[in-house]
N, CA, C and O atoms as a MOPAC input file, in Angstrom:
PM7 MOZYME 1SCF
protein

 N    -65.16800 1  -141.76200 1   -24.85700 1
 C    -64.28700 1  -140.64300 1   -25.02100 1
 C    -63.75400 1  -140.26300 1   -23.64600 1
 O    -64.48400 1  -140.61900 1   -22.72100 1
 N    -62.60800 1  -139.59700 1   -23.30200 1
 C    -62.06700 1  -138.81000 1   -22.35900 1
 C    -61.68900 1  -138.08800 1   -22.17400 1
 O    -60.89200 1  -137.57700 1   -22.96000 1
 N    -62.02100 1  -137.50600 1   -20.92000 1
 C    -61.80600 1  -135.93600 1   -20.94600 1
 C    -61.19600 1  -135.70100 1   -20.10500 1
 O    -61.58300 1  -136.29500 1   -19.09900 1
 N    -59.93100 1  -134.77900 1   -19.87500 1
 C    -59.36300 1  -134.39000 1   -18.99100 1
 C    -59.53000 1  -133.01300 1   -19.12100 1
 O    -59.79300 1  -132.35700 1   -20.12900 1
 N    -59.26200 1  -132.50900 1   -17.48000 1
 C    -59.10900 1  -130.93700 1   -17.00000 1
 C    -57.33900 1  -130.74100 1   -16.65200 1
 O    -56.45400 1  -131.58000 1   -16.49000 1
 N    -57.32900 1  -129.52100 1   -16.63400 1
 C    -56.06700 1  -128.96200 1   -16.63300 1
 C    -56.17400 1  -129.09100 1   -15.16100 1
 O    -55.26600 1  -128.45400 1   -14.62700 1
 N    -57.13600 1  -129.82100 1   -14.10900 1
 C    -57.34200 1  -129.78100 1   -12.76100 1
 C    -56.88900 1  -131.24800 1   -12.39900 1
 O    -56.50100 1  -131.59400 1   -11.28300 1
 N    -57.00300 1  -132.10900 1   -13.57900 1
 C    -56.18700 1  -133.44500 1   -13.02700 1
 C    -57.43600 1  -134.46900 1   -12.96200 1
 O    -57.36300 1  -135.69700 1   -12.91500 1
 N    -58.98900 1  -133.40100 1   -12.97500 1
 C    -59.61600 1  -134.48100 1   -13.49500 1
 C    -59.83600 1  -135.66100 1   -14.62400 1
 O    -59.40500 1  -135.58500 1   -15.77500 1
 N    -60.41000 1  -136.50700 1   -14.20800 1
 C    -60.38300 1  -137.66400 1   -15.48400 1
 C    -61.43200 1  -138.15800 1   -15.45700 1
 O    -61.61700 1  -138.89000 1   -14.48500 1
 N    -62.83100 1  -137.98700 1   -16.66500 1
 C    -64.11400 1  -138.50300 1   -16.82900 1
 C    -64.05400 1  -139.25900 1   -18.40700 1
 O    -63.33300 1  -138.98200 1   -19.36600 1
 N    -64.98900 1  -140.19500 1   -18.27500 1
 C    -65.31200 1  -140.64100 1   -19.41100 1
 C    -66.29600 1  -140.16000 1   -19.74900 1
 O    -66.91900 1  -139.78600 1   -18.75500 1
 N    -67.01400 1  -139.86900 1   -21.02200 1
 C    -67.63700 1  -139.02300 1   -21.32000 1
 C    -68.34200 1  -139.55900 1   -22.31000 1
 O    -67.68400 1  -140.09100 1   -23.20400 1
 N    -69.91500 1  -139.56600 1   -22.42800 1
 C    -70.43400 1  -139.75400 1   -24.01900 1
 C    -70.12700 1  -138.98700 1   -24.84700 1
 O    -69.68200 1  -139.47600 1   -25.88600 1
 N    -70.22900 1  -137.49100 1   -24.74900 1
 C    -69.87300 1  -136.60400 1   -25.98300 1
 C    -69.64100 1  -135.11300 1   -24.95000 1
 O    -69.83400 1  -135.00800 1   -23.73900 1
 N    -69.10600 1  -133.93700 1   -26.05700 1
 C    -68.70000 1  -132.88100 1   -25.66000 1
 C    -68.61200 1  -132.23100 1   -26.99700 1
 O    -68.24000 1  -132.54700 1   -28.12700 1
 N    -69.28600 1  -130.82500 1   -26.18600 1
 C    -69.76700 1  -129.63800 1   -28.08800 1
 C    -68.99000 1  -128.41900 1   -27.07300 1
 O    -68.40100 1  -128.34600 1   -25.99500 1
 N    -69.45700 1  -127.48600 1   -28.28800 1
 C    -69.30900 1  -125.74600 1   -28.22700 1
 C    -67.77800 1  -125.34500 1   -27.64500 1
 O    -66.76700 1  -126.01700 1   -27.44300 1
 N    -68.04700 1  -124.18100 1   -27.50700 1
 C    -69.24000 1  -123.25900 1   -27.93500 1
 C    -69.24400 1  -123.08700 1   -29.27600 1
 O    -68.34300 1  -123.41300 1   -30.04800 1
 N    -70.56200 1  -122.42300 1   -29.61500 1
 C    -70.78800 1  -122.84400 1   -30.85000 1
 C    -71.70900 1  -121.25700 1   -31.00100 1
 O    -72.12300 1  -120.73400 1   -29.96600 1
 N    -71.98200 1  -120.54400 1   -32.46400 1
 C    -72.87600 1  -118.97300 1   -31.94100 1
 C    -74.37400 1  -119.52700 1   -31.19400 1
 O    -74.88600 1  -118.98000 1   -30.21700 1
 N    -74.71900 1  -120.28900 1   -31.64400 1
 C    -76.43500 1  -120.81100 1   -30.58500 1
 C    -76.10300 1  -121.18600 1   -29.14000 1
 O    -76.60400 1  -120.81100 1   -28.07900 1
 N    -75.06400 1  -122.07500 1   -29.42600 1
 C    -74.43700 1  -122.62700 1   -27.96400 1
 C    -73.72900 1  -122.03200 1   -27.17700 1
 O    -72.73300 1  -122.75400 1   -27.19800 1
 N    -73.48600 1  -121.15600 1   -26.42000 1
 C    -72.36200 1  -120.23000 1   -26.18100 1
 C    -71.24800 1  -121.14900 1   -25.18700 1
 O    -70.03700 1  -121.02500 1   -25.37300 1
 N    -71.91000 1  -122.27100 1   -23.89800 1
 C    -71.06500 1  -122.93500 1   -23.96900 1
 C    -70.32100 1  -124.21900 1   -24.12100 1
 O    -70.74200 1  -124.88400 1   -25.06700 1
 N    -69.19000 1  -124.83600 1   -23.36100 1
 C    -69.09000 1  -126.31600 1   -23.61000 1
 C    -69.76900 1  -127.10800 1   -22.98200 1
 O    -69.86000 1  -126.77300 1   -21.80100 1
 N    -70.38300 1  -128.17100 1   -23.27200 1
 C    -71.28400 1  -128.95300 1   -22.72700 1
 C    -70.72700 1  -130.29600 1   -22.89600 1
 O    -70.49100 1  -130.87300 1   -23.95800 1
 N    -70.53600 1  -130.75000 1   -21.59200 1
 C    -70.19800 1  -132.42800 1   -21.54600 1
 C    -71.14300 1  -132.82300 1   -21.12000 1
 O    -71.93400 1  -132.13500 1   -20.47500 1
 N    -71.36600 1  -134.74500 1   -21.53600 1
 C    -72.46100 1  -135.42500 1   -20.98300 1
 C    -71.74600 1  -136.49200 1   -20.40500 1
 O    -70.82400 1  -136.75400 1   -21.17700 1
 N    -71.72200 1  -137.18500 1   -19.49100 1
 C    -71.25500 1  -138.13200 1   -19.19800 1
 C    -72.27200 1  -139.43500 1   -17.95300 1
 O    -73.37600 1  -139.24500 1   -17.44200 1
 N    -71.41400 1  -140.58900 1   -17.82300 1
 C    -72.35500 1  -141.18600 1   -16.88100 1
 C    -71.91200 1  -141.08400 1   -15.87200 1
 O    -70.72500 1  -140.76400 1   -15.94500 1
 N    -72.47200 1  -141.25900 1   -14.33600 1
 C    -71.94600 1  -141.15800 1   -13.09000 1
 C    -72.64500 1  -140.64300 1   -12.23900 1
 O    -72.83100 1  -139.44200 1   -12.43800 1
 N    -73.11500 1  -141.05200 1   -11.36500 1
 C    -73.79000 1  -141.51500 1    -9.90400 1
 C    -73.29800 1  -140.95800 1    -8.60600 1
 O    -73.99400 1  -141.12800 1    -7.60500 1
 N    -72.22600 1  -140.34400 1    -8.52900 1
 C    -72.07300 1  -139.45000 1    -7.67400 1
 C    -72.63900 1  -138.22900 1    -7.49800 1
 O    -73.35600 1  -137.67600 1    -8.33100 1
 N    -72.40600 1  -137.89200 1    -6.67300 1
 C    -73.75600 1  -136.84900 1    -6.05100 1
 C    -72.87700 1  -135.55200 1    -6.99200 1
 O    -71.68500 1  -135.41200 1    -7.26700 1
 N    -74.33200 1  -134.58800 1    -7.35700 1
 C    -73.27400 1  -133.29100 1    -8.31200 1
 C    -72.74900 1  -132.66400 1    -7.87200 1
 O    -72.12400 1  -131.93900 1    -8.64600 1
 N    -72.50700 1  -132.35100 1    -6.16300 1
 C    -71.89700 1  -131.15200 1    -5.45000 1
 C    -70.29900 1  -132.02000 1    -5.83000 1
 O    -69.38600 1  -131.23500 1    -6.08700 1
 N    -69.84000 1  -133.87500 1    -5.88800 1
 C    -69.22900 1  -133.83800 1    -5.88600 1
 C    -68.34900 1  -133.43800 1    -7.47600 1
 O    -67.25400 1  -132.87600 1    -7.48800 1
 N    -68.90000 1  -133.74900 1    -8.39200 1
 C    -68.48100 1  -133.45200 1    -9.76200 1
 C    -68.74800 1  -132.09700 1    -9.75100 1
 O    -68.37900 1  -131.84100 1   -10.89700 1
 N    -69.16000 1  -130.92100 1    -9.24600 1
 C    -69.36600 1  -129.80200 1    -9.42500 1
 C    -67.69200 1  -129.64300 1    -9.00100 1
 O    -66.76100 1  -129.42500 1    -9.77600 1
 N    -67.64400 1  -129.79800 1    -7.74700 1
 C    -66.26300 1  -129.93900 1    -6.89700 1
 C    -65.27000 1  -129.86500 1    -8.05200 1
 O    -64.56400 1  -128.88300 1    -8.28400 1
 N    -65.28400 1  -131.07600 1    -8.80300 1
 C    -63.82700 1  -131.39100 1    -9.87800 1
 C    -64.35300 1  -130.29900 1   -10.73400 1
 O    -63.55600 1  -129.40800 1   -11.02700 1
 N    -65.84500 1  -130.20800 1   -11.28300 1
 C    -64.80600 1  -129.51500 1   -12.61700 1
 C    -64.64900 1  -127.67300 1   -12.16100 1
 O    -64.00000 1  -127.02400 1   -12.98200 1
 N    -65.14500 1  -126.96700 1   -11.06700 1
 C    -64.63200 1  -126.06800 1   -10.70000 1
 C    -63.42500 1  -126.18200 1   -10.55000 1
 O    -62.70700 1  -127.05500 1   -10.06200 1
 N    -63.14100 1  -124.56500 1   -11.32900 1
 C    -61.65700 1  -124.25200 1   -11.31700 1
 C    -60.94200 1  -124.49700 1   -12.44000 1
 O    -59.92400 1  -123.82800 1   -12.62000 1
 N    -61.37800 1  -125.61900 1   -13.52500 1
 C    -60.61700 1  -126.14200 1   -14.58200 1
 C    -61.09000 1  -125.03700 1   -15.73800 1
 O    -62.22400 1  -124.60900 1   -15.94900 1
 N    -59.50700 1  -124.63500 1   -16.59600 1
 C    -59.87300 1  -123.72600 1   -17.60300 1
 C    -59.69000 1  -124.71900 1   -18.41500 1
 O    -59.63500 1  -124.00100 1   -19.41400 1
 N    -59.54100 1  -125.82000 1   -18.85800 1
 C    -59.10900 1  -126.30500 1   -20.30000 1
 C    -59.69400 1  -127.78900 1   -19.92500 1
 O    -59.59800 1  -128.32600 1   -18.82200 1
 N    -60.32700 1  -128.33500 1   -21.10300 1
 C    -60.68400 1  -129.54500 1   -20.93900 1
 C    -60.17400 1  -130.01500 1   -22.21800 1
 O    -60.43000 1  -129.41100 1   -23.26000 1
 N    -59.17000 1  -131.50100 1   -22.16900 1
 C    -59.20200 1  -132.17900 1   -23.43500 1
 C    -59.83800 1  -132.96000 1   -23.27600 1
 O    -60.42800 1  -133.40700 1   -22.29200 1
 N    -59.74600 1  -133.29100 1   -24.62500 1
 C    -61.21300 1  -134.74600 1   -25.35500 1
 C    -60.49800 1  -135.70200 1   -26.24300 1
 O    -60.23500 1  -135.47100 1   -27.42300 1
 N    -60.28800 1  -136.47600 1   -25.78400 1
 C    -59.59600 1  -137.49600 1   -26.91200 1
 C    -60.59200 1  -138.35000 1   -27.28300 1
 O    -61.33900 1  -138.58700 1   -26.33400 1
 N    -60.94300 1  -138.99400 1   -28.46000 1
 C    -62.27100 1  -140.30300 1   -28.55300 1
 C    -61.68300 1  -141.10500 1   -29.61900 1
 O    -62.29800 1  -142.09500 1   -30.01400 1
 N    -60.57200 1  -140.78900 1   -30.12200 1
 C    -59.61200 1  -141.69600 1   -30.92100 1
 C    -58.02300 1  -141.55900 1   -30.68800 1
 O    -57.31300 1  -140.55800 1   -30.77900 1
 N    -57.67800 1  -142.96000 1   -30.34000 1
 C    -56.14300 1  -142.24000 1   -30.12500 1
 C    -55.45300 1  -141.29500 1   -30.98000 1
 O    -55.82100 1  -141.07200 1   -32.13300 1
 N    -54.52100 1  -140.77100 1   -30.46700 1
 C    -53.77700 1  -139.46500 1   -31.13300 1
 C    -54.69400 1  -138.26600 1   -32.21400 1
 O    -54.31700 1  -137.68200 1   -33.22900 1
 N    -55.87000 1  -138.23400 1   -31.55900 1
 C    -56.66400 1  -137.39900 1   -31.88800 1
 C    -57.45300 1  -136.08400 1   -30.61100 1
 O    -58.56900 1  -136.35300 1   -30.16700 1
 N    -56.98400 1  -135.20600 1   -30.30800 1
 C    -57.28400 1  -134.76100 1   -29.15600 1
 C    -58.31100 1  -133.19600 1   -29.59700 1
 O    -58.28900 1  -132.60500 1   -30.67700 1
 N    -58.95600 1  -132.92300 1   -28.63300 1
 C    -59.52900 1  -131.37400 1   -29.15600 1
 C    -59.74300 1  -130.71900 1   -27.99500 1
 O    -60.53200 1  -131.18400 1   -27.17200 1
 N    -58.97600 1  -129.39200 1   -27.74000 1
 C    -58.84000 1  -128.78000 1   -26.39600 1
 C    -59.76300 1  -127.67300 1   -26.51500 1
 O    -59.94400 1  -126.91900 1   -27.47200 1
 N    -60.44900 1  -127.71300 1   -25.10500 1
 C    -61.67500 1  -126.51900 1   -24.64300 1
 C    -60.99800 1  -125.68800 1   -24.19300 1
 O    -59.97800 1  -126.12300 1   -23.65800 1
 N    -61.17700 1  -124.26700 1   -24.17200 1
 C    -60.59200 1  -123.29900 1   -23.11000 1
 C    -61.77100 1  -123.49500 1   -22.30400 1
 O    -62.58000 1  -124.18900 1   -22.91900 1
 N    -62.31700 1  -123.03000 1   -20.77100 1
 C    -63.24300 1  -122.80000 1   -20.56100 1
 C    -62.74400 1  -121.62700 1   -19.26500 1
 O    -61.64900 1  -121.10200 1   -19.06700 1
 N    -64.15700 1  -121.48800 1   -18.46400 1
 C    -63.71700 1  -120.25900 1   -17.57900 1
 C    -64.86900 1  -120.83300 1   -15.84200 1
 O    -65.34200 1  -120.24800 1   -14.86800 1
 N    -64.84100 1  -121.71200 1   -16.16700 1
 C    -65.90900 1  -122.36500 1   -14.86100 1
 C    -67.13400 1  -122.91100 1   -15.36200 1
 O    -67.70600 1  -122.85700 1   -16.45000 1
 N    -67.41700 1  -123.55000 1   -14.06100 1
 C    -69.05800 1  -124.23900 1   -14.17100 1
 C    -70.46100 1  -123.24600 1   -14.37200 1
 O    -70.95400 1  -122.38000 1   -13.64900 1
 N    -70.73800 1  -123.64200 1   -15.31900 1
 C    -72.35900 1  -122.77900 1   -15.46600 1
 C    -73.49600 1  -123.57600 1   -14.59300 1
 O    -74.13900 1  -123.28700 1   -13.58400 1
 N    -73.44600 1  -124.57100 1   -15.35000 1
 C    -74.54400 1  -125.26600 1   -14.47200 1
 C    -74.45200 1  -127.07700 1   -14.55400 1
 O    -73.44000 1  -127.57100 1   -15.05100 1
 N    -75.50200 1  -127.92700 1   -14.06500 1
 C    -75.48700 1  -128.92300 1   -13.82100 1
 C    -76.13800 1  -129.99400 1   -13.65600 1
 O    -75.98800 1  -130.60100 1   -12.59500 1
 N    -76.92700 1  -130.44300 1   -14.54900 1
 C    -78.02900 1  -131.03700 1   -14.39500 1
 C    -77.52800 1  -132.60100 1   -14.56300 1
 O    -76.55700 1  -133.06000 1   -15.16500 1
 N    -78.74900 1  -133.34900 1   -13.66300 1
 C    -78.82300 1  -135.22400 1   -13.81200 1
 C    -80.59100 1  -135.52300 1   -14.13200 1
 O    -81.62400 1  -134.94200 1   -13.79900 1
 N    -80.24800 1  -136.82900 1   -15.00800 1
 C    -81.26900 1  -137.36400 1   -15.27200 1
 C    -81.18800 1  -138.95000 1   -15.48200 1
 O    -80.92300 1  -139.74600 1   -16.38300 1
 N    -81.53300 1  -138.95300 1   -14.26200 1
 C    -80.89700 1  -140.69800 1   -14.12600 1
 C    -79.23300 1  -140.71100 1   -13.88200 1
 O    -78.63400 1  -139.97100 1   -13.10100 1
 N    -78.65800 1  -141.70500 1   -14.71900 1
 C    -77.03000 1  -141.86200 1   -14.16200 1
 C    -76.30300 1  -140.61700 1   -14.88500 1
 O    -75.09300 1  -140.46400 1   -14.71800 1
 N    -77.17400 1  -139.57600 1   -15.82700 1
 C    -76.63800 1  -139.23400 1   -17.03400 1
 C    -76.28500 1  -137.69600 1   -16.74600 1
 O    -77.28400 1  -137.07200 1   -17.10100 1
 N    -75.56500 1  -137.02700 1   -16.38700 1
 C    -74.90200 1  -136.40900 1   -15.90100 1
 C    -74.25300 1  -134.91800 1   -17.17900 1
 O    -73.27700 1  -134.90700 1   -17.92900 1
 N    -75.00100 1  -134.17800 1   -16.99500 1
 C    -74.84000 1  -133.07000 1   -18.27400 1
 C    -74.03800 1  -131.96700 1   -17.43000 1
 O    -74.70500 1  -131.62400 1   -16.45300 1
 N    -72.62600 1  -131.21700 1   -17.53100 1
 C    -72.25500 1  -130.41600 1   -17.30100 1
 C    -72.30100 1  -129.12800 1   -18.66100 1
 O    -72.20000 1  -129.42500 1   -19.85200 1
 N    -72.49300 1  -127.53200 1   -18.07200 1
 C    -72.36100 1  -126.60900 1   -18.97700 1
 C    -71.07300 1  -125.87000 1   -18.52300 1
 O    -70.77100 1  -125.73400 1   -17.33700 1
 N    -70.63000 1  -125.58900 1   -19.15300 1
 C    -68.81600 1  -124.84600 1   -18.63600 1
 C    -69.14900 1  -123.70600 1   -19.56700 1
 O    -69.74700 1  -123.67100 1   -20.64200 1
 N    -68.61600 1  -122.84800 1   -18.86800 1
 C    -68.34400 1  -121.18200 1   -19.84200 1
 C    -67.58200 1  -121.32400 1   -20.25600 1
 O    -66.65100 1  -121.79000 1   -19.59900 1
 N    -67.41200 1  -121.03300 1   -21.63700 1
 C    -66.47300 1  -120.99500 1   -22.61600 1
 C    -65.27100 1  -119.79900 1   -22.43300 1
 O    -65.68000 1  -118.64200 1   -22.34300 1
 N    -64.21200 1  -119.97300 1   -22.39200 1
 C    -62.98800 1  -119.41000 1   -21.86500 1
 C    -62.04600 1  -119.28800 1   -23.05400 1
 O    -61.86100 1  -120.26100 1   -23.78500 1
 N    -61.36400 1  -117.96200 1   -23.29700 1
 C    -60.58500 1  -117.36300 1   -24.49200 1
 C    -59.87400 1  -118.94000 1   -25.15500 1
 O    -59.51000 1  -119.83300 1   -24.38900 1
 N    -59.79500 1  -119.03000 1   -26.32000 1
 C    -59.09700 1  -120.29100 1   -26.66300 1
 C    -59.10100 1  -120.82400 1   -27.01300 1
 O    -60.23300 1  -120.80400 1   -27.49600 1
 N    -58.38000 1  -122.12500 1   -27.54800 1
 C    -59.11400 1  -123.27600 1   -27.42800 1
 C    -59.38300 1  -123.81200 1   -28.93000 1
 O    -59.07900 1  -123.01200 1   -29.81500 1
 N    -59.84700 1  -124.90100 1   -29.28500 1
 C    -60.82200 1  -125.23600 1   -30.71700 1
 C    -62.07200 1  -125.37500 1   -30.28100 1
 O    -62.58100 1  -125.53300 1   -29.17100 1
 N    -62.51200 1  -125.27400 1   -31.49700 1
 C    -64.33300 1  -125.55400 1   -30.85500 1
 C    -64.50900 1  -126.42600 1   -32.22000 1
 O    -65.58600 1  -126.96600 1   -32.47400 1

């Protein structure tokens, strides 16, 4: 799947949820080996993330910044605050 930010980033992504009422926000997982200050870097600042995982099928996040950021191995979990908008 892929995800773009309204910041010009471009990740490939295993999956992406929320918010959701348990989940409050969006959560991407993706793979990648760069250090997190630098992926913290990209996705600060981005309010909108799309997700495409089939062509001409897209689903847009509002969001409002980085919550947090965890790695486990190559596997790379971002939490984004959910921002007015959007589909979920």
């Amino acid at each position: 799947m892929t995800i773009k930010t309204n910041t010009g980033m471009t990740w490939e992504a295993d999956w992406i949820v929320g918010p959701t009422r348990t989940l409050g926000h969006v959560v991407v997982q993706l793979r990648d080996d760069r250090p997190l200050s630098v992926i913290a870097a990209e996705a600060e600042g981005a309010t909108k993330i799309a997700a495409t995982d089939r062509p001409g099928i897209e689903t847009t996040y509002a969001v409002a910044g980085l919550a947090g950021l965890t790695r486990e191995g190559d596997t790379v979990t971002l939490r984004m605050l959910p921002g007015g908008g959007g589909d979920e």
